[in-house]
C-alpha positions in Angstrom: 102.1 -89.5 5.8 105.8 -90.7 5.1 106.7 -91.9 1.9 108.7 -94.5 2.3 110.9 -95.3 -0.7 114.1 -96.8 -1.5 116.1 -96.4 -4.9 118.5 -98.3 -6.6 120.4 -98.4 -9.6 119.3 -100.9 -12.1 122.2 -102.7 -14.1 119.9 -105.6 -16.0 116.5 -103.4 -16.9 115.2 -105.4 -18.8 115.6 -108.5 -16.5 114.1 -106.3 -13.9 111.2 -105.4 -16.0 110.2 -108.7 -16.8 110.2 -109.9 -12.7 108.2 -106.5 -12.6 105.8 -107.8 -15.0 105.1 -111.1 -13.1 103.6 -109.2 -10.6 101.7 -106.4 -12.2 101.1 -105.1 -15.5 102.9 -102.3 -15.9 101.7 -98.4 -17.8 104.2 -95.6 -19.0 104.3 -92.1 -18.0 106.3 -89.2 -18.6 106.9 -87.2 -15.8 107.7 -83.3 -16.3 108.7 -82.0 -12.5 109.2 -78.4 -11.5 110.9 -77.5 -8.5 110.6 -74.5 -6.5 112.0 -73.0 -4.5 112.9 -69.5 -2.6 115.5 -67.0 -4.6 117.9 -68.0 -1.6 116.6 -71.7 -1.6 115.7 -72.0 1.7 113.7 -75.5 0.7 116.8 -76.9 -0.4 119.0 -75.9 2.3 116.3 -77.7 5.0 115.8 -80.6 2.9 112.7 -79.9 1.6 110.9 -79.8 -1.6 108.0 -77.7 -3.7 107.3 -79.5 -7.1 104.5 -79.8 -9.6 104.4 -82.6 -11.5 102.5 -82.9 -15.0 101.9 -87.0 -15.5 101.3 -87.6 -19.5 100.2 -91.4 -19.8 97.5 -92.9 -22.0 94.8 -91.6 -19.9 96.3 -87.8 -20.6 97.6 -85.3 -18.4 97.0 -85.1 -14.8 98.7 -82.3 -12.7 100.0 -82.6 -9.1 101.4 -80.1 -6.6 103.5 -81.7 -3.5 105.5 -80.8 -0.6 108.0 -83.0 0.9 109.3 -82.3 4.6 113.2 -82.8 5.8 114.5 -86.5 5.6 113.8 -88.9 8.4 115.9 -92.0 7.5 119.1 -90.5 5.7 119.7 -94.3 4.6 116.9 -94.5 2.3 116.5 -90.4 2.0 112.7 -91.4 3.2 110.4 -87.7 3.6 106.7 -87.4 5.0 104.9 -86.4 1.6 101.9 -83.9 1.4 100.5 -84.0 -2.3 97.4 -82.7 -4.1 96.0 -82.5 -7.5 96.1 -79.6 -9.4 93.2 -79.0 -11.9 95.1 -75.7 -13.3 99.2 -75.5 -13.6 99.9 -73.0 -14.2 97.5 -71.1 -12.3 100.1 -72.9 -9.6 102.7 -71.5 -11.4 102.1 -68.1 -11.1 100.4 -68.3 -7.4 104.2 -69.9 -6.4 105.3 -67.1 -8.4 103.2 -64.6 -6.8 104.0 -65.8 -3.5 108.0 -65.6 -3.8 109.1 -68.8 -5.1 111.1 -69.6 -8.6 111.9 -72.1 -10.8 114.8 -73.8 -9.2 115.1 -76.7 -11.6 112.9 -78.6 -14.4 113.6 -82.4 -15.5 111.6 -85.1 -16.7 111.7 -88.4 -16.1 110.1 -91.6 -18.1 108.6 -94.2 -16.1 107.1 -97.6 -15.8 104.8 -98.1 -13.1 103.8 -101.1 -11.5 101.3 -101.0 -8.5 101.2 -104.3 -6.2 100.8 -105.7 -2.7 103.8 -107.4 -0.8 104.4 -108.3 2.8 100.9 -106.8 3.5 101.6 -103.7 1.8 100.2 -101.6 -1.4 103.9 -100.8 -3.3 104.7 -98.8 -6.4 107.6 -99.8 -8.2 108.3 -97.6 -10.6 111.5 -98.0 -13.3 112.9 -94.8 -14.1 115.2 -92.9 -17.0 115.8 -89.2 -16.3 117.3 -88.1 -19.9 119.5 -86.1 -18.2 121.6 -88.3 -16.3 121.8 -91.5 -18.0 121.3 -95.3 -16.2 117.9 -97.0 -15.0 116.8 -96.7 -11.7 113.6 -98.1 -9.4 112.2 -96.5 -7.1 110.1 -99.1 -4.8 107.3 -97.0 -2.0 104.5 -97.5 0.4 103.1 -95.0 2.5 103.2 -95.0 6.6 101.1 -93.1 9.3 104.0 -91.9 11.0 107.7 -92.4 11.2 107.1 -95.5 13.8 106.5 -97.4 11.1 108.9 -96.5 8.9 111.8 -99.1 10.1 109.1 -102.3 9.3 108.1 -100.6 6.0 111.6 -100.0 4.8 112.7 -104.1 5.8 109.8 -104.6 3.8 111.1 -102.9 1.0 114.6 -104.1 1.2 113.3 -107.6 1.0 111.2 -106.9 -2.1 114.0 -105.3 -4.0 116.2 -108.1 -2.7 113.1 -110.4 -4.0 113.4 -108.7 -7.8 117.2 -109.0 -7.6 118.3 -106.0 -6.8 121.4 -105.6 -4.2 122.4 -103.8 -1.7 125.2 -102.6 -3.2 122.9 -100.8 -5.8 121.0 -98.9 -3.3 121.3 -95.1 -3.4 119.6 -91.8 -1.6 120.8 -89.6 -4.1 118.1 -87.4 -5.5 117.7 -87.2 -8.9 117.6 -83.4 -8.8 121.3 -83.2 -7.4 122.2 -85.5 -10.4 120.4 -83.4 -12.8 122.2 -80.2 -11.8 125.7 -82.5 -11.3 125.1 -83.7 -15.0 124.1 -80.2 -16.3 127.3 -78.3 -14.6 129.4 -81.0 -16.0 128.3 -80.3 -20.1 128.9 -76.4 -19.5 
């Protein structure tokens, strides 16, 4: 599967939120991400992540270990996604451990997740704030078979965002673990 996703910055949240709100009522999670990687990072320098994610929301914790592959629309920064839950973290911890990989960086982010159907598809728009660097983002997905239907699914999310307001100005493929590490450098 290919997740693809687009990201923008968000410069009226709360007027964002609201058009969110029209079309799906939205719950707030915390997001605590690990990512892993090789002592020479060999994920990062192919484009790839390892990351477990702990999701605390009102229905508790849930755990989740994923894999995304190289990019295949630079645009958009689009990956094919392999994800799983994870019933003991840090049991995945020290197998990732065990198996050669470290802790290449640790963030969290706090979202607001709104789960809908547009243009035929399921979407997750998700507003984001990453302590860490500051600003709002959304992140807007749906899932695809294969990377033929990533063009259609990607004009389909373009024209949702476009829908909610968001230009295409604001649009951005940076990942939020660059900015992390850019913001952290930056206060040393």
């Amino acid at each position: 599967m290919i997740e693809a996703e687009i990201k923008a910055r968000v410069r009226e949240p709360e007027v964002l939120r609201e058009r969110l709100e029209s079309l799906a009522v939205g719950r707030d999670e915390v997001y605590r991400d690990a990512y892993f990687d090789t002592s020479g990072a060999a994920l990062e320098a192919g484009d790839r992540e390892l990351r477990l994610r702990t999701v605390y929301g009102v229905d508790g914790a849930r755990s989740l270990l994923t894999y995304k592959g190289a990019r295949v629309d630079e645009s958009s920064g689009s990956k094919p996604e392999f994800e799983t839950s994870v019933g003991h973290p840090e049991a995945v911890r020290a197998l990732l451990g065990g198996l050669g990989y470290v802790e290449a960086i640790a963030f969290e982010k706090h979202c607001r997740n709104y789960e809908f159907a547009a243009r035929g598809r399921s979407m997750l728009a998700t507003l984001v704030r990453v302590p860490d660097i500051g600003g709002t983002y959304i992140e807007l997905e749906t899932q695809v078979p294969g990377e033929e239907g990533l063009r259609s699914a990607l004009e389909d999310l373009r024209g949702v965002l476009g829908e909610l307001g968001v230009a295409e100005d604001d649009l951005t493929s940076e990942m939020y673990t660059e900015a992390v590490r850019a913001g952290r450098a930056g206060r040393v």
